[in-house]
Every structure is written in C-alpha cells, then in structure tokens.
N, C-alpha and C positions, 0 to 999 in steps of 0.2 A: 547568367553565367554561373555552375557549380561547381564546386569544386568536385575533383575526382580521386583522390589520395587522401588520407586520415591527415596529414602533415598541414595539409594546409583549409584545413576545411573548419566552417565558425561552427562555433555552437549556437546550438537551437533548442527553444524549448520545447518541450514536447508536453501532451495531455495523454497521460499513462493511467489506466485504470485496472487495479487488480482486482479481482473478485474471483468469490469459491460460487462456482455454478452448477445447480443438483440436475442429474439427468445425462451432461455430459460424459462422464465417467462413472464406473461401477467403484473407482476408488474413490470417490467423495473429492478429493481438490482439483481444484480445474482453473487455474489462474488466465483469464484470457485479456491480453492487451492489445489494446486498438492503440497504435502510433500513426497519427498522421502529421506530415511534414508539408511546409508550404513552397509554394513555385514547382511542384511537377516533378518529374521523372528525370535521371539523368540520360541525356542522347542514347538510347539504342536497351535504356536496363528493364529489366521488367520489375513488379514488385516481387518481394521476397517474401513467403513464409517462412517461420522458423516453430516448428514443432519441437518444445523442448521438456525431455523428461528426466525426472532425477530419481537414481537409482530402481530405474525402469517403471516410474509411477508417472504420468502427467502431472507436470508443473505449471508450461505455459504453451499459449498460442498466441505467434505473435506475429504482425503482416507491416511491414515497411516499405513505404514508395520508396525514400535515397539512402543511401548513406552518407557519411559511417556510420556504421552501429557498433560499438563498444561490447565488449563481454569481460564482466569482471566479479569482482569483489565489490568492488566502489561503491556507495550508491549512486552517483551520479552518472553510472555507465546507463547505456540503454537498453544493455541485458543483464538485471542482478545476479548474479547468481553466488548466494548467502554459504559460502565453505571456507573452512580456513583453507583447504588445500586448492581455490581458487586464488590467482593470484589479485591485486587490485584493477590492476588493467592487463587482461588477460592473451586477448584476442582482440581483431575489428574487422570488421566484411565490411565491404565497401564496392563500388564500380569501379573498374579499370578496362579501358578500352574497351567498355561498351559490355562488360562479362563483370558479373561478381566474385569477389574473390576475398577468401580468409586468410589473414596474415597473425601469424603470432607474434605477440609481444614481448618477445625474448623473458615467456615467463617460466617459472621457477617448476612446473611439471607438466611443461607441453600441453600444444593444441596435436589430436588427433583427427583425421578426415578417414572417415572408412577403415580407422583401426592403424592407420600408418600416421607416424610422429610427422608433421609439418611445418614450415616456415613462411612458406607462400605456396599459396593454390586455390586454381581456379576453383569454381564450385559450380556444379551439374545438377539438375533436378534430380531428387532423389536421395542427394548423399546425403551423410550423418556426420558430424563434426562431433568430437566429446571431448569434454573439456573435465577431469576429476571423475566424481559419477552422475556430470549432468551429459544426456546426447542428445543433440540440437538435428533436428531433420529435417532440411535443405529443398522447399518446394518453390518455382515462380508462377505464376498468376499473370493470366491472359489480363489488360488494360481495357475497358470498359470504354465505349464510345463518348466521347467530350459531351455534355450536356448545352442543347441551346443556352446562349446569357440572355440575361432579363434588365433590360434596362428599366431605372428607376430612376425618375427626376425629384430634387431635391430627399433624396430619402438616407437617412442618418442608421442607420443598425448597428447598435454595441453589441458586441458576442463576449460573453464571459464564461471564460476557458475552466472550466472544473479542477481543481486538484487532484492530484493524484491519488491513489486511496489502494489501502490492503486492507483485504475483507477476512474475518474469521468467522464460516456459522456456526455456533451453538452447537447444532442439533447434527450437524454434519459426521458422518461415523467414521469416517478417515480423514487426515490433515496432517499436514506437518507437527513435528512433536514441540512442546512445551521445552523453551529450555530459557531457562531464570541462572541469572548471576548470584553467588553466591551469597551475597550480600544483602538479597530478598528474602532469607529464610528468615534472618533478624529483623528484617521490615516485617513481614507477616508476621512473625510471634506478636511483636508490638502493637499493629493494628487488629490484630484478633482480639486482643486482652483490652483495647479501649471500646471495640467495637461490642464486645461481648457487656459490657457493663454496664450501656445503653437501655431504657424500659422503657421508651414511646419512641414514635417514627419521627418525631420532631426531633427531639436528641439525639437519633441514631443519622438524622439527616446531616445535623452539627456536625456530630462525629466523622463524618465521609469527608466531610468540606477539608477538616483539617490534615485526613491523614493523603489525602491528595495534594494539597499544599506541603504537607512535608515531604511526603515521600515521591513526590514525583516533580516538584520545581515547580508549580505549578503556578501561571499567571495568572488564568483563570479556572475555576473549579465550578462544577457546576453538578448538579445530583437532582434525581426525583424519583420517587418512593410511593406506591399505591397497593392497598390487601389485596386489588384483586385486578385479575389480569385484564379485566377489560375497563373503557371510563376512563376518566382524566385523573391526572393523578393528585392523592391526596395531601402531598406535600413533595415542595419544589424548589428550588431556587441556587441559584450562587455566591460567588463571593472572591473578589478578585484582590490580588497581593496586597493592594493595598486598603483593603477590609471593605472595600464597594460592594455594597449589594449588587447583582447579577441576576438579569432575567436572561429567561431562555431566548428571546426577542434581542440583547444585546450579544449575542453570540453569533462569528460569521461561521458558523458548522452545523447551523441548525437544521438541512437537510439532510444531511449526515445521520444529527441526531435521530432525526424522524427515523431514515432508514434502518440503525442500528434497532432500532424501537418496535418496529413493524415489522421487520425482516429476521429480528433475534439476530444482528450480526456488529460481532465487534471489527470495527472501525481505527485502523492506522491511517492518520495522513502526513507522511514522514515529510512533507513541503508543501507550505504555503504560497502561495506566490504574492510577491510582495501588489499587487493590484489587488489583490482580496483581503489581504492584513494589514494594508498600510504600510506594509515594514516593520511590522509589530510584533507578529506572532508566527512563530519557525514550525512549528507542526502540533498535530491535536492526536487523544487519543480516545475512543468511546467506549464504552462496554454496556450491554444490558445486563439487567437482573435477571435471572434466570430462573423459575420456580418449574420444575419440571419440561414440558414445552411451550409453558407461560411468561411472558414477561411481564412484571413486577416493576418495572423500573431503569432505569442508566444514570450511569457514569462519563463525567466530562474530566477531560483535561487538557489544557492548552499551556504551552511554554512559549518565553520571547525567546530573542533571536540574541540573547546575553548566554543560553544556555544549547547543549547539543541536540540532534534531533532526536524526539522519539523512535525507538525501534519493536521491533517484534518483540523484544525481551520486556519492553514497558508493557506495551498491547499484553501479553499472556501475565504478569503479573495483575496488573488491572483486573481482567478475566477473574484471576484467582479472589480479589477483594469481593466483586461481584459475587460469585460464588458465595463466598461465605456471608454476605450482607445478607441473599435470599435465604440460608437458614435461621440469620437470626431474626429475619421478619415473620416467619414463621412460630414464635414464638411470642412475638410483644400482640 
C-alpha cells in the first residue's frame, strides 16, 4: 500500500550519486542520478525523468519509479537545488489518481510549469517546470518487463548501499563556480604561511594533518604525498582527533579515496549512513593533489555527527589547499 499525497507519505532512503561525467555534455558538468525506491510503482504511474538545467547549462538527470520527490533548498529534499532564491522546500511531484502532478509549496518565488506561475498541476510529457533559474524537463518512461525471480535455498546476501557522493573533476573545463565563505580567505593565508615553511614531504605531510584538523573539524584526517605521479606513494598516513595514528586501511572511504586518486576527482560525501559509520562519522570530503594532469597525491577529511555537514564550500576550499600543497612539492 503507498501512499499517494506528499502529506502522508514516509520517508525513504535513497542511494543518490552525483557525478561530473565527460562526453555527456560539451559544457563539461553533467550530474546524473540514479534514485531507486523500493516496492514498485504507484497503481497506474509510470517513472518519471526529470532533465534539469540551471541557467540553461545541464545540471542533472534524474529518473524516479514513486514519489514524492521534494525540490528545494534543503539537503534532504530529493532534488537539490543549491540557490538562495530557491526556497527550502520548494515544490513536490508526486502521483495523484494514477497522473503525476507538481504542487507548490506556498514558496517565496513560485513554481512555474511552461512559463505560467502554479499551485497544482498535472504534469504531461514534455513540459518544463522552473523553479529560479533551474528548468526541470518533464519526461515518463515506458516500465520494462518483471524479471523472472530466482529462487535460492538457504542463501543469505548483504547489499551495502553506497553513499551519496558529489564529484568535482580536476581537469574538467566547465563546472559550477567556486564560492568560499569569507572566512576562508584568513584560513588560506594561515595555511599557506605554515605550509610554505615546510622542507621535506615528511613535514609538509605533518603539516596537512594539522591544518585539516583545525580548519576543517576534522575527526579523522588523513594525507599522502608522492614526487611522482605514478607508484605508491612516498609518504602517507593519518591522524585522528584524538592523536591515533590512521591508516588508509582504517578508513570507511577508502574507495572514494582510490577513486578521487585514479580518477583526479574531488570527492563530497555530504551523508554517511549510519550502517557504514557506525554513527560515527556525518560526512567526508577528498581532494587529489594535482601537478598538471598528474596526481601527486590526496587529501582526507572526515567529521562526527557533533559537527554540520560538509558542503560544496568545504569540497572547493580543500581543492584550494590541494592546489597549493602541489606547488609546494614541487619545490622540496
């Protein structure tokens, strides 16, 4: 039985994966998330696309079997969308009598459908919903034939559900822009001027540990540093709040890690879910070292669940320590 109304419908968790993906677009970002929800279909709905772009640039691609789907501010909604002049809970499409439909949230600068300000309305293949300067474009998708089941005697399978994760590459020549709190310009002066004073990668590794723990809350911190871009790296390790040595091996990010590593790609995971941290650890954030289109190296950092999540503001700060860690290895 599902619910059909945002009003009375539970929450669910979802496995949300953002990633910049090259080839899709000639703009370089391309956020595509896969949302899958469990138990099926609502009676009579089909799934939904939502092609969404902001300020006419692809954002996301995004395909939902039920609703509601939330559009807001929030993090917690099911469609970010990161604007002051989005409201927190903005919008939600949902099924109603077997048709999906967009409802605004009695927010603060209206949902538009097709350019006309809304309150409730059904939704058609096709249309475009805009919400600020993001337009959400309105496709359903034909349901795919049930799969024979497989029966299995005595057989046990644990599934573990990935976290969420916002991807930045490197190397990527369009992307969302950089935007740092003011209060980061006097963290960087600071960590420049300790990092700059550094003369072997052992020291300069110290150095990272600490300005990760101060300037970013850091639970666990974790760094490794190598002259050349290929091979293991020459100096590694972590260091957790309470001065524990840290291997990369006691880290649950360490796929992450690999990927930022391999891939050149910094790494948001703005929620952990408490079955992969214990209830420990509320979000991580990576960065590689970057030497031209070589990596050099990454950057860990992980916060508990005493402190807020990381955001994009951390992620692109991070980026920046990175950045200048690889000219000053370039140098020792």
């Amino acid at each position: 039985m599902f619910a059909t109304t945002p009003d009375i419908a539970r929450p669910v968790r979802q496995n949300r994966n953002f990633d910049e993906t090259n080839g899709l677009t000639p703009h370089g970002l391309w956020h595509i998330i896969e949302v899958e929800r469990s138990g099926g279909l609502f009676s009579g709905g089909l799934p939904v696309q939502l092609s969404v772009k902001k300020s006419g640039l692809p954002f996301a691609q995004l395909h939902f079997k039920t609703g509601p789907v939330y559009l807001g501010r929030h993090m917690h909604s099911q469609v970010v969308l990161p604007t002051a002049a989005v409201s927190r809970r903005h919008a939600v499409i949902y099924v109603s009598h077997e048709n999906w439909v967009v409802e605004d949230l009695d927010s603060a600068n209206k949902t538009f459908l097709n350019d006309n300000a809304i309150h409730k309305a059904e939704l058609n293949d096709g249309d475009v919903v805009r919400i600020a300067d993001f337009s959400i474009e309105v496709s359903f998708q034909e349901v795919a034939p049930p799969q024979p089941s497989v029966e299995m005697d005595d057989t046990l399978v644990t599934v573990r559900h990935e976290p969420p994760t916002v991807a930045r590459h490197c190397t990527a020549k369009e992307g969302p822009h950089i935007d740092l709190p003011a209060k980061r310009i006097r963290d960087f002066s600071k960590a420049t001027r300790l990092l700059c004073r550094t003369a072997s990668l052992k020291q300069l590794h110290t150095e990272l540990l600490d300005v990760l723990h101060s300037q970013f809350a850091a639970r666990n911190a974790w760094a490794a540093l190598r002259k050349t871009p290929e091979g293991p790296m020459d100096c590694q390790g972590g260091r957790g709040m309470t001065s524990k040595i840290i291997k990369r091996s006691d880290l649950i990010m360490q796929q992450n890690i690999a990927e930022a590593i391999d891939k050149h790609k910094c790494v948001l995971v703005p929620r952990i879910p408490r079955e992969i941290s214990h209830g420990v650890i509320r979000s991580a954030i990576i960065a590689p070292i970057m030497r031209d289109k070589d990596c050099c190296g990454a950057l860990y950092a992980d916060n508990s669940r005493d402190h807020e999540h990381y955001t994009m503001a951390d992620l692109d700060y991070l980026l920046l320590i990175a950045i200048h860690t690889a000219a000053i290895m370039e140098k020792l």
